[in-house]
LORO-594844 format. One record per residue (C-alpha): z, y, x; residue number from 1. Coordinates in steps of 0.2 Angstrom, whole numbers, plus 5000, padded with zeros to 4 digits. Last residue first. Layout:
residues N
    up  north  east    i
     Z      Y     X  NUM
...
END
This chain:
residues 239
    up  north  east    i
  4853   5128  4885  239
  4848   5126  4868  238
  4853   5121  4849  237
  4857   5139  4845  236
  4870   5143  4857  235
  4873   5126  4869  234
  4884   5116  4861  233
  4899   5114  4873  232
  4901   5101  4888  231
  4917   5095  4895  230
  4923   5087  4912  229
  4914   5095  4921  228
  4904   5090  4937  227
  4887   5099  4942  226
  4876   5091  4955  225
  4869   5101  4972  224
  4860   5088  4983  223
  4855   5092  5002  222
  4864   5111  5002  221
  4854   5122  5015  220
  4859   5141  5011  219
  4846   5141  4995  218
  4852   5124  4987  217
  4872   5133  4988  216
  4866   5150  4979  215
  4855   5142  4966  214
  4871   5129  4962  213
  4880   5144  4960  212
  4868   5152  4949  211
  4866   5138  4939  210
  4885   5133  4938  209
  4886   5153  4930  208
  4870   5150  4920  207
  4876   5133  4913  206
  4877   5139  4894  205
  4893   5131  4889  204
  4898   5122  4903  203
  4918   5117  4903  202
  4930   5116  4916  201
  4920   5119  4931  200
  4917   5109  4946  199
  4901   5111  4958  198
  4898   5095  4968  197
  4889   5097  4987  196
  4878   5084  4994  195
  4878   5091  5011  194
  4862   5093  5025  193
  4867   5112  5026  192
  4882   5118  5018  191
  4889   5129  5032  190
  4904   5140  5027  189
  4906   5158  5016  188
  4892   5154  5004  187
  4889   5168  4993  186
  4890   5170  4972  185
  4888   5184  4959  184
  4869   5185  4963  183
  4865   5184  4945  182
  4880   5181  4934  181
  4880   5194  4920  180
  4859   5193  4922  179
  4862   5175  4917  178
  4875   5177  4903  177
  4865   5190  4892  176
  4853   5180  4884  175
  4868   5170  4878  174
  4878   5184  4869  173
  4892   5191  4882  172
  4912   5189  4879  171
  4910   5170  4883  170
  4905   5174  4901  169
  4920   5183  4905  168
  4919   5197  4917  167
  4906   5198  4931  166
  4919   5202  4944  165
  4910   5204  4962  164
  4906   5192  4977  163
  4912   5177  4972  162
  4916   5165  4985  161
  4907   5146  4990  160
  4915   5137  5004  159
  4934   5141  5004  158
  4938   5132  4989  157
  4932   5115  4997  156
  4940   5098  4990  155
  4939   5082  4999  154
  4932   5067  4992  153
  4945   5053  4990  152
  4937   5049  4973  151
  4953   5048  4962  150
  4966   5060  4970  149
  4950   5070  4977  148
  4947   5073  4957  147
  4963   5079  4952  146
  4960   5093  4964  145
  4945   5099  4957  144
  4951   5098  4942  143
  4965   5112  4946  142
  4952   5120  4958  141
  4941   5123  4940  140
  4956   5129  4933  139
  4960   5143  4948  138
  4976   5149  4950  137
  4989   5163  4948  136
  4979   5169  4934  135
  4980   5188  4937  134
  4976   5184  4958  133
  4962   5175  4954  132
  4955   5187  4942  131
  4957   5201  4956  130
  4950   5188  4969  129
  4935   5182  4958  128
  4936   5164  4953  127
  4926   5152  4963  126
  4919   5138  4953  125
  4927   5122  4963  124
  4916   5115  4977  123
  4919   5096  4979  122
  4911   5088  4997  121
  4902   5074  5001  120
  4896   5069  4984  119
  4895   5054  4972  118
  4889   5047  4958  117
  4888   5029  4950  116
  4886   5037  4931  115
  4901   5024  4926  114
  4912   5030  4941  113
  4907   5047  4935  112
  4915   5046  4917  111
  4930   5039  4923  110
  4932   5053  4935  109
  4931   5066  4922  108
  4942   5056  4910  107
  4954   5057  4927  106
  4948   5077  4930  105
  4952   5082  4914  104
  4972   5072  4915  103
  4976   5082  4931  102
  4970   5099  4927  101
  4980   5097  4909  100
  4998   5099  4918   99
  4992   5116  4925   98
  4997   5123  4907   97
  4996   5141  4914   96
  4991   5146  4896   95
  4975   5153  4898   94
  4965   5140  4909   93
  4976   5125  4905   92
  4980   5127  4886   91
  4961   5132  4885   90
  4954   5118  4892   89
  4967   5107  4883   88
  4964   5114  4867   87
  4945   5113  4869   86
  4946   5095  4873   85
  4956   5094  4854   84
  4946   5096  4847   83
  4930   5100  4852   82
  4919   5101  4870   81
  4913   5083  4869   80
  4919   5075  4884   79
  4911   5068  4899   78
  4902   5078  4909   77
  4887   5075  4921   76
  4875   5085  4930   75
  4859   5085  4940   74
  4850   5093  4956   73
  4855   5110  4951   72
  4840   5122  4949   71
  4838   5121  4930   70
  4821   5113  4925   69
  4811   5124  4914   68
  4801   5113  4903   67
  4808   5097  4905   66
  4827   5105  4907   65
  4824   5112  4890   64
  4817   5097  4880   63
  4832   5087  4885   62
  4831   5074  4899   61
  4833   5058  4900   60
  4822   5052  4889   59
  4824   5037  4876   58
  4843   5035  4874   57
  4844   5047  4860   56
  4846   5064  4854   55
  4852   5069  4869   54
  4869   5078  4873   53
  4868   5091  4884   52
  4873   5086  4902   51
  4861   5100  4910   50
  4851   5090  4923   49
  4853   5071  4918   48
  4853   5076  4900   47
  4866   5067  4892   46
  4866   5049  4884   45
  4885   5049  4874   44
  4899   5060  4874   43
  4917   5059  4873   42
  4926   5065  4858   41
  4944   5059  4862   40
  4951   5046  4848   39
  4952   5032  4861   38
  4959   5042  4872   37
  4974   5049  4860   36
  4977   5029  4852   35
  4978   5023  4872   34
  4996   5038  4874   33
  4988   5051  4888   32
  4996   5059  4902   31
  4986   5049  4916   30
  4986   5033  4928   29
  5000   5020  4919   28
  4996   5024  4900   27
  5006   5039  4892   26
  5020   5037  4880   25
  5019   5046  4866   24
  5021   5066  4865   23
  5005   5068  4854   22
  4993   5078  4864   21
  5000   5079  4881   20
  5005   5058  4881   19
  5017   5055  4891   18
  5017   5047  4908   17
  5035   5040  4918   16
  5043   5054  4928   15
  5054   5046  4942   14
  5043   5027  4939   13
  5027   5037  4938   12
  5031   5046  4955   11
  5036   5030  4964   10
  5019   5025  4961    9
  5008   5039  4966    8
  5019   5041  4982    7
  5017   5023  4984    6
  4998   5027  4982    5
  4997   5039  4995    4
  5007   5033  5007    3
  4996   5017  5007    2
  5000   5000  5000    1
END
């Protein structure tokens, strides 16, 4: 047994899981009681570029991506972004609920051990310094984290930096949202020859992982994918 997993281990006996949404006990590797995950909303085929639900298992692609491809190699998520995902996102982003990183980025991770994926290095969304600094942490560095617990694949915030506040994405209608985020991003370390994973909590309309997969393909990244562990409808039925 490794230090690791003793560590693991001897932590679940001093603080056995429970369930985050109903208070139950939780199974042996996350904070969730087996009725809670087997209600979860957790999607079917995805598009291999954009992860939006597809109709059905005959392309693998959605009409969107076919026509104007985004620049990110592919993307997986695993959850429906509904009731109650959005409550945990949101409990963790605004509410400082830091608990819910670690139980995202386990259904995450079960999700890409069935996809067969993998990356050298994971690259949280940066957060702007000022934003950053108001939170007191970075949601997307919280999965990020629970990630490299279950892949063993190192975790690189200092990589990829915002270089000015664009405000909050959802605030803006969808045409909006790319010019909010073009040229936000810079890498701050080498990427070149890497296959690099952008995490994210939750894409809605995928410009800001666009645009930061745009920025680490452009200084040399291998293989840029997107990881989240939810997707939302996209605005009117697209991207």
């Amino acid at each position: 047994m490794t230090v690791n997993s003793w560590l693991r281990s001897a932590q679940s006996i001093a603080y056995p899981p429970h369930c985050l949404l109903c208070g139950a006990p939780g199974q042996p590797d996350r904070d969730l009681c087996a009725g809670c995950d087997h209600d979860l909303p957790r999607l079917g085929d995805i598009c291999a570029t954009c992860a939006l639900p597809l109709p059905g298992a005959t392309a693998t692609r959605c009409a969107r991506c076919l026509q104007t491809p985004p620049p990110q190699d592919a993307a997986v998520a695993a959850l429906d972004y509904a009731a109650p995902v959005d409550w945990l996102i949101t409990r963790l982003k605004f509410s400082r609920q830091v608990s819910h990183g670690p139980l995202l980025a386990a259904l995450l991770a079960d999700r890409l051990a069935a996809a067969g994926t993998d990356a050298d290095m994971l690259v949280p969304v940066p957060l702007h310094p000022r934003r950053r600094r108001e939170r007191g942490f970075n949601q997307a560095a919280e999965i990020a984290a629970g990630l490299r617990r279950h892949l063993g694949v190192p975790v690189r915030p200092d990589l990829a930096m915002r270089r000015r506040e664009t405000g909050h994405q959802a605030d803006l209608p969808a045409r909006e949202r790319a010019a909010n985020v073009r040229g936000a991003f810079r890498v701050a370390a080498p990427v070149a020859g890497y296959r690099i994973a952008v995490v994210d909590d939750v894409i809605t309309t995928g410009h800001t992982v666009a645009e930061l997969a745009r920025t680490l393909i452009a200084a040399g990244a291998d293989r840029v994918e997107v990881w989240a562990p939810a997707r939302a409808p996209a605005p009117g039925g697209r991207q």
